[in-house]
C-alpha positions in Angstrom: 93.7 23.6 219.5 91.9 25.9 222.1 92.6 29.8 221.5 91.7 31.8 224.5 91.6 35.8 223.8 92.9 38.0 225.9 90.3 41.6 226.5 93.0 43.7 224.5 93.0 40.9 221.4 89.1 40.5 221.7 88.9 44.4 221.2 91.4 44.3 218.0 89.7 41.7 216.2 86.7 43.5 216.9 88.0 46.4 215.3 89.5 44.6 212.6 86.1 43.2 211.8 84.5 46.8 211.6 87.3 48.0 209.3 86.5 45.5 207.0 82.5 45.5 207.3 83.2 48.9 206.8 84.9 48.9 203.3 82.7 45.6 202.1 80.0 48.7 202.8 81.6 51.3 201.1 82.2 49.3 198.1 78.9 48.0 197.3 77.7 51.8 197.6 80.2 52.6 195.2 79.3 49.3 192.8 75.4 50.3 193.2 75.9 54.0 192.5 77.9 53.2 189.5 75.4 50.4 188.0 72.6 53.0 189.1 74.9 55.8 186.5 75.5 52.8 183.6 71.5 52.1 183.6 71.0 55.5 183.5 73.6 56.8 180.9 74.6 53.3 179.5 71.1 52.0 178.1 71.0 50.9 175.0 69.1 54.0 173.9 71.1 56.2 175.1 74.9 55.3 175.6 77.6 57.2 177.4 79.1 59.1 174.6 76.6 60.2 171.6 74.3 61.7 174.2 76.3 62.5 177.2 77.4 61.9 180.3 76.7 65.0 182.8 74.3 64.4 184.9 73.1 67.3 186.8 72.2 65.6 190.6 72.8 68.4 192.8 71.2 71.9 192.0 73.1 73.9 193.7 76.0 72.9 191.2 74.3 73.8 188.1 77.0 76.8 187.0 80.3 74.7 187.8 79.5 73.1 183.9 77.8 75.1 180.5 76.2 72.2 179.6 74.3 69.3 181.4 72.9 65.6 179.8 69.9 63.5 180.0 67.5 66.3 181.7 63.9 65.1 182.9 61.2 67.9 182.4 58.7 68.0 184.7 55.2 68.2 184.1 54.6 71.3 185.0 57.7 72.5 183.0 56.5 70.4 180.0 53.0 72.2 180.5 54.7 75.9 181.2 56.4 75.1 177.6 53.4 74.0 175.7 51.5 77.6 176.8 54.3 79.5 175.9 54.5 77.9 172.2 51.0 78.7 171.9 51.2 81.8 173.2 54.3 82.7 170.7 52.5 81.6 167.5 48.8 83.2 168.3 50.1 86.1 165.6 50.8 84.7 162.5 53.1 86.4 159.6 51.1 87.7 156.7 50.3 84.9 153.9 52.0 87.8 151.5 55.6 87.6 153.6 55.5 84.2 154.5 55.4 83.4 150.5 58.3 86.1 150.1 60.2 84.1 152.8 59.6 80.9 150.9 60.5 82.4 147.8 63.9 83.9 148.7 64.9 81.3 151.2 68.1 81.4 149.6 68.7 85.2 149.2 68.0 85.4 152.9 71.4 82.3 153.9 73.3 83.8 150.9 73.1 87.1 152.9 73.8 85.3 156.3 76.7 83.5 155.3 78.1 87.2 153.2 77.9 88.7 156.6 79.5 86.1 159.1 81.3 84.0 156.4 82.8 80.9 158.3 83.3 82.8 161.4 79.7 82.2 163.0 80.1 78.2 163.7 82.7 76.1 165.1 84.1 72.7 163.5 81.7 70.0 164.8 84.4 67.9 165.6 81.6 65.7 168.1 80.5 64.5 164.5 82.5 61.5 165.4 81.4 60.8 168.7 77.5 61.1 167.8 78.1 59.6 164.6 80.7 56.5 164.0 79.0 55.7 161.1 80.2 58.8 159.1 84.1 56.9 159.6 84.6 53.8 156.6 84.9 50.5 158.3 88.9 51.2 158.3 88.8 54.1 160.1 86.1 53.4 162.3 87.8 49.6 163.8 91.0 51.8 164.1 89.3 54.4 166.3 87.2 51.7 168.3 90.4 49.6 169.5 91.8 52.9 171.0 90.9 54.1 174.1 90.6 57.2 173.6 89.3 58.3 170.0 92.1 58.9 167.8 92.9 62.6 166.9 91.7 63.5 163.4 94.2 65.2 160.9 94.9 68.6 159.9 95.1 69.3 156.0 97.6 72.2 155.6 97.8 74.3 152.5 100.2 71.3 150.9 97.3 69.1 151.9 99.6 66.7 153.8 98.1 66.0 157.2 99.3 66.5 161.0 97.0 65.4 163.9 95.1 67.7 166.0 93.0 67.1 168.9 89.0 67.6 169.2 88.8 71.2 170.6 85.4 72.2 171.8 82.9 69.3 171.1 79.5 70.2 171.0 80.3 73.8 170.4 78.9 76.2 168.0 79.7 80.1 167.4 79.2 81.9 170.3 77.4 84.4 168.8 74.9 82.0 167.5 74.2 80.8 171.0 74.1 84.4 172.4 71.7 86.1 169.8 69.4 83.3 168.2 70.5 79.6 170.6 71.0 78.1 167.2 73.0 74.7 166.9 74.7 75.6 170.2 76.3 72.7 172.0 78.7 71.9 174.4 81.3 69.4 175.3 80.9 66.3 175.7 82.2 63.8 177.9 83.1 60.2 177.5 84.8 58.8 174.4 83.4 55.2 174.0 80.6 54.0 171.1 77.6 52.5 171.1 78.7 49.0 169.7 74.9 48.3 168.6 74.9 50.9 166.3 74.4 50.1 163.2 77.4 48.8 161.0 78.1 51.3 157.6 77.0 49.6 154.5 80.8 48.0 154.0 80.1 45.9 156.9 76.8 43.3 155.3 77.6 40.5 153.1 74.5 41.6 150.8 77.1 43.9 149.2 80.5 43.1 150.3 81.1 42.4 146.6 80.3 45.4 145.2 81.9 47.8 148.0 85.3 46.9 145.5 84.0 47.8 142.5 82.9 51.7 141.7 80.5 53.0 139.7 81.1 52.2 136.0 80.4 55.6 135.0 83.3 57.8 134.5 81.2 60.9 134.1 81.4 62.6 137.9 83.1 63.3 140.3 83.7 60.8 142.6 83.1 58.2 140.5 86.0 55.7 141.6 85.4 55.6 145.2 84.6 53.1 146.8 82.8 55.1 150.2 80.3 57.9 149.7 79.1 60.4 152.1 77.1 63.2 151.2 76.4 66.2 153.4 73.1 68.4 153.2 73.3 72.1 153.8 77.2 72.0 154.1 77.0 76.1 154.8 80.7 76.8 155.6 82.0 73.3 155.5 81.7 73.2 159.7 81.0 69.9 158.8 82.8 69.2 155.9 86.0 69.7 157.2 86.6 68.3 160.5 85.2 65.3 157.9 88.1 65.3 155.8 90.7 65.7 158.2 89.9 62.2 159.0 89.8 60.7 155.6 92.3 62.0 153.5 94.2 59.8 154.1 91.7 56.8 153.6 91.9 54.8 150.0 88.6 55.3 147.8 87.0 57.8 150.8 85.2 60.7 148.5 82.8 63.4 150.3 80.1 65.7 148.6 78.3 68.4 150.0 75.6 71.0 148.9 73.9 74.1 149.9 71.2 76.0 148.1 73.2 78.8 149.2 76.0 80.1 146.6 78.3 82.1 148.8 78.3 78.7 151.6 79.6 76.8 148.6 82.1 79.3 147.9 83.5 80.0 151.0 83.4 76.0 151.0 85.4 75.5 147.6 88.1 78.5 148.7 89.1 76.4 152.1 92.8 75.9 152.3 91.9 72.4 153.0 89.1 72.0 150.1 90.6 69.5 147.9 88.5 67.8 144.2 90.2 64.8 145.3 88.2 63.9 147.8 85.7 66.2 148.1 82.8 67.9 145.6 81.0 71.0 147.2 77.8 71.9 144.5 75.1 74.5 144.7 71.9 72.7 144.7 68.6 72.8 146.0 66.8 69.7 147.9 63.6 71.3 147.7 63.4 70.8 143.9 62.9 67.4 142.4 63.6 68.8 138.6 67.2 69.3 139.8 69.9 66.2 138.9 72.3 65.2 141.3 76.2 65.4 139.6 75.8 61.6 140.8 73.7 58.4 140.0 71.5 57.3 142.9 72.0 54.2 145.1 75.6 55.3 145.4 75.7 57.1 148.8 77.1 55.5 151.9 75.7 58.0 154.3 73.8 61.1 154.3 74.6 64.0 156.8 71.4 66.1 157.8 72.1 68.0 160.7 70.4 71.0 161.3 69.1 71.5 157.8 65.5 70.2 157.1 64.1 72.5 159.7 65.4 75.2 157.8 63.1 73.8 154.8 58.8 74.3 154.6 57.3 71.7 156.3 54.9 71.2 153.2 58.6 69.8 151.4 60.3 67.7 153.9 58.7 64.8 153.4 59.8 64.7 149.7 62.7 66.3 150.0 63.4 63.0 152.8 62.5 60.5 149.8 64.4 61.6 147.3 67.5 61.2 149.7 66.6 58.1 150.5 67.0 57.1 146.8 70.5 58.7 146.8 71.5 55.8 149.5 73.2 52.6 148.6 71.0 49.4 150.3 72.5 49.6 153.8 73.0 53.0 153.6 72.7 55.3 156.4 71.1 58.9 157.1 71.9 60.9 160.2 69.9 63.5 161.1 70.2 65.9 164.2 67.8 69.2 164.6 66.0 70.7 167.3 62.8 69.7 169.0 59.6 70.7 169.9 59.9 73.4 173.0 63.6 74.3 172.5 64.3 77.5 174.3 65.4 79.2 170.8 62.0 78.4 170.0 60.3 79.4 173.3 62.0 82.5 173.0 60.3 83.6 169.7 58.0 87.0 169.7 54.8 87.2 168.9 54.6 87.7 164.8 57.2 85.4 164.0 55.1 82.6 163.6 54.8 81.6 159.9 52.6 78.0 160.8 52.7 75.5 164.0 56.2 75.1 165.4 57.4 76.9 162.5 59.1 80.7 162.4 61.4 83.2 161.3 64.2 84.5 162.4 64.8 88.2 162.4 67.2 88.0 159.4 64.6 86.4 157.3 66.0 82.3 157.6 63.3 80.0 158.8 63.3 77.1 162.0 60.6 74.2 162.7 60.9 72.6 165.9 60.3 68.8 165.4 59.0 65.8 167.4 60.0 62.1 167.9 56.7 60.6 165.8 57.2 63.1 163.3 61.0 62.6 162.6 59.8 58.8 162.5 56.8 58.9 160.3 58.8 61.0 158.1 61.6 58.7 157.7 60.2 55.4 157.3 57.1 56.5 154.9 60.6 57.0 153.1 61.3 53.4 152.9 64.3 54.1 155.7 64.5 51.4 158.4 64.9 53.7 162.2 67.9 52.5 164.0 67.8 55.1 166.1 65.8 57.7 167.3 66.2 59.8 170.0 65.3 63.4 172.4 67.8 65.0 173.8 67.3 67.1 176.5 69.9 69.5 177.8 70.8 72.1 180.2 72.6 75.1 178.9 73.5 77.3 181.3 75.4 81.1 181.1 77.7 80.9 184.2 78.7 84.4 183.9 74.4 85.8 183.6 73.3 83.1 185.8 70.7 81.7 183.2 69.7 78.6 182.5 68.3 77.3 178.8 66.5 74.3 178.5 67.8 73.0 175.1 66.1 70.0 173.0 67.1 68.6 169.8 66.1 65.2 167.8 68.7 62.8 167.1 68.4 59.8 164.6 69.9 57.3 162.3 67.8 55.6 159.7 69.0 52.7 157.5 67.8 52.1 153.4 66.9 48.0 153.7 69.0 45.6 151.7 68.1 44.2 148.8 68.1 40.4 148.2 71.1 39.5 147.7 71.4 38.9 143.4 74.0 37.5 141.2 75.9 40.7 139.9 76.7 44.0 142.0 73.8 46.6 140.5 
């Protein structure tokens, strides 16, 4: 059948047929822009929610947010921070101080933590999204088939638990950020995990047999769970806690944590929400080999080590690394998070606070190195730690209310302790 168009129906259709051209345009713009943000934010190295997702692509926006992901240096700002470094360290401390320094590393937090107690740091609740291995595989499927992360729980002075939200991921004590830009963070957006992350040691068949049985001996705390986490340098439990809100109320789930610091431990162990039952806070110090753990080795699930071994000589890290490595379980994970080379809390340094390359102190006598990708890896793995993941992340911090901007960098990774062959009886 003939159709003849009449002028005014010729000119409809015609408009019809822009309309639609139109929104066919408008979404494949859309489709490319966000598979252009997924590459960029969705890789498999760096996934929407352990490192961010603000990007920064319009400058003139840079004060609507504090904090902004995945920056690119440029050369000549990568340059501009490598002469300022040098510049920084030219003056060295005296070889008499920097062995007084070494020496009373521990007076020096001890006096830190008697004059800000647990007010200087905030919870890191973003633990969880940075982290999912921390959770035991119960927790972690439950918080994985949500949609949004499920809230962890508040222990009251009864030690029964209500939920709370995350308040202020990524955030640290202002103070902290304003004098010395230590450990300060901001929020974080997005919510989902990195489903080729690693699985905790629960998850491998090697030793699905022996995640039901605990530790024969009887002699230490602990001793009948069946998940371990340990946490290094626990200070005021900043860590500790926002742990335990989400596992008291998991079965066999028992936490440890350490400083070398007396008063961190105590302000630790006097916590309404510090509880034996699932959790052991100790005075110990990493840097010395002579001292036992209150635990047998190969027992540990995971190992928190965030923003501690820079605090520690650089001479010791490396054996203060492989003795943690022994504390791990086969399949065992450590997570470490620190600061990297060029961070604007290390740019920032004066002249005479340079104790050895990429390595100062602070004006109340505690000590920082500023590390790099290779060296976190070489460190790790001459450990007998497998990397799983290991990662820069850059940042823009910005002070709406001075108008400055901080370049911020820390080190992210996750190393794994191989598994053994798989043997007859649970060791």
């Amino acid at each position: 059948m003939l159709i003849i168009l009449l002028p005014e129906e010729v000119c409809r259709s015609g408009v019809r047929s822009l309309i639609k051209m139109n929104v066919i345009k408008r979404l494949s713009a859309s489709y490319l822009r966000k598979s252009k943000m997924q590459q960029r934010c969705q890789s498999n190295r760096r996934p929407i929610a352990p490192l961010g997702s603000r990007i920064l692509t319009d400058p003139t926006k840079v004060f609507e947010h504090n904090m902004w992901d995945h920056m690119q240096w440029s050369q000549e700002e990568e340059e501009r921070a490598r002469e300022k470094a040098t510049e920084n360290s030219l003056v060295r401390v005296q070889p008499e101080d920097q062995d007084k320094y070494e020496r009373e590393a521990s007076k020096y937090w001890n006096e830190f933590y008697n004059t800000h107690k647990n007010n200087f740091f905030k919870d890191r609740n973003w633990l969880f999204l940075e982290f999912p291995e921390i959770l035991p595989k119960g927790r972690k499927n439950q918080m994985n088939k949500e949609e949004k992360p499920s809230y962890p729980v508040k222990l009251n002075a009864t030690n029964s638990c209500t939920n709370v939200g995350f308040p202020g991921m990524f955030e640290e004590g202002k103070d902290y950020c304003q004098n010395n830009l230590v450990d300060g963070l901001t929020s974080v957006e997005g919510h989902s995990y990195n489903k080729n992350q690693a699985e905790p040691v629960t998850d491998n068949k090697h030793v699905k047999n022996c995640e039901q049985e605990p530790v024969k001996q009887e002699s230490f705390p602990g001793s009948g769970a069946t998940y371990r986490m340990l946490e290094v340098g626990c200070g005021a439990g900043n860590s500790a806690f926002p742990i335990l809100k989400v596992i008291c109320n998991t079965p066999g789930a028992f936490l440890y944590c350490c400083d070398f610091a007396s008063g961190a431990v105590e302000l630790v162990k006097s916590h309404l929400s510090y509880n034996s039952a699932w959790c052991s806070a100790f005075v110990h110090d990493v840097c010395d080999d002579s001292l036992p753990y209150p635990f047998p080795d190969e027992i540990q699930d995971v190992i928190l080590l965030v923003f501690v071994l820079s605090a520690i000589h650089p001479d010791r890290m490396q054996g203060v690394v492989s003795r943690l490595a022994k504390l791990l379980k086969p399949g065992g994970m450590l997570l470490f998070r620190d600061y990297g080379r060029y961070d604007t809390s290390q740019l920032r340094f004066k002249k005479g606070r340079c104790l050895s390359e990429n390595f100062y102190v602070r004006g109340d006598g505690t000590r920082v190195y500023f590390f790099t990708e290779d060296e976190v890896h070489n460190m790790f793995t001459l450990a007998g730690l497998v990397e799983v993941q290991n990662l820069v992340d850059r940042r823009l911090q910005v002070n709406r209310k001075k108008k400055v901007k901080m370049q911020r960098v820390w080190i992210q990774g996750k190393f794994q302790k191989p598994f053994q062959p798989p043997q007859n009886s649970c060791q």
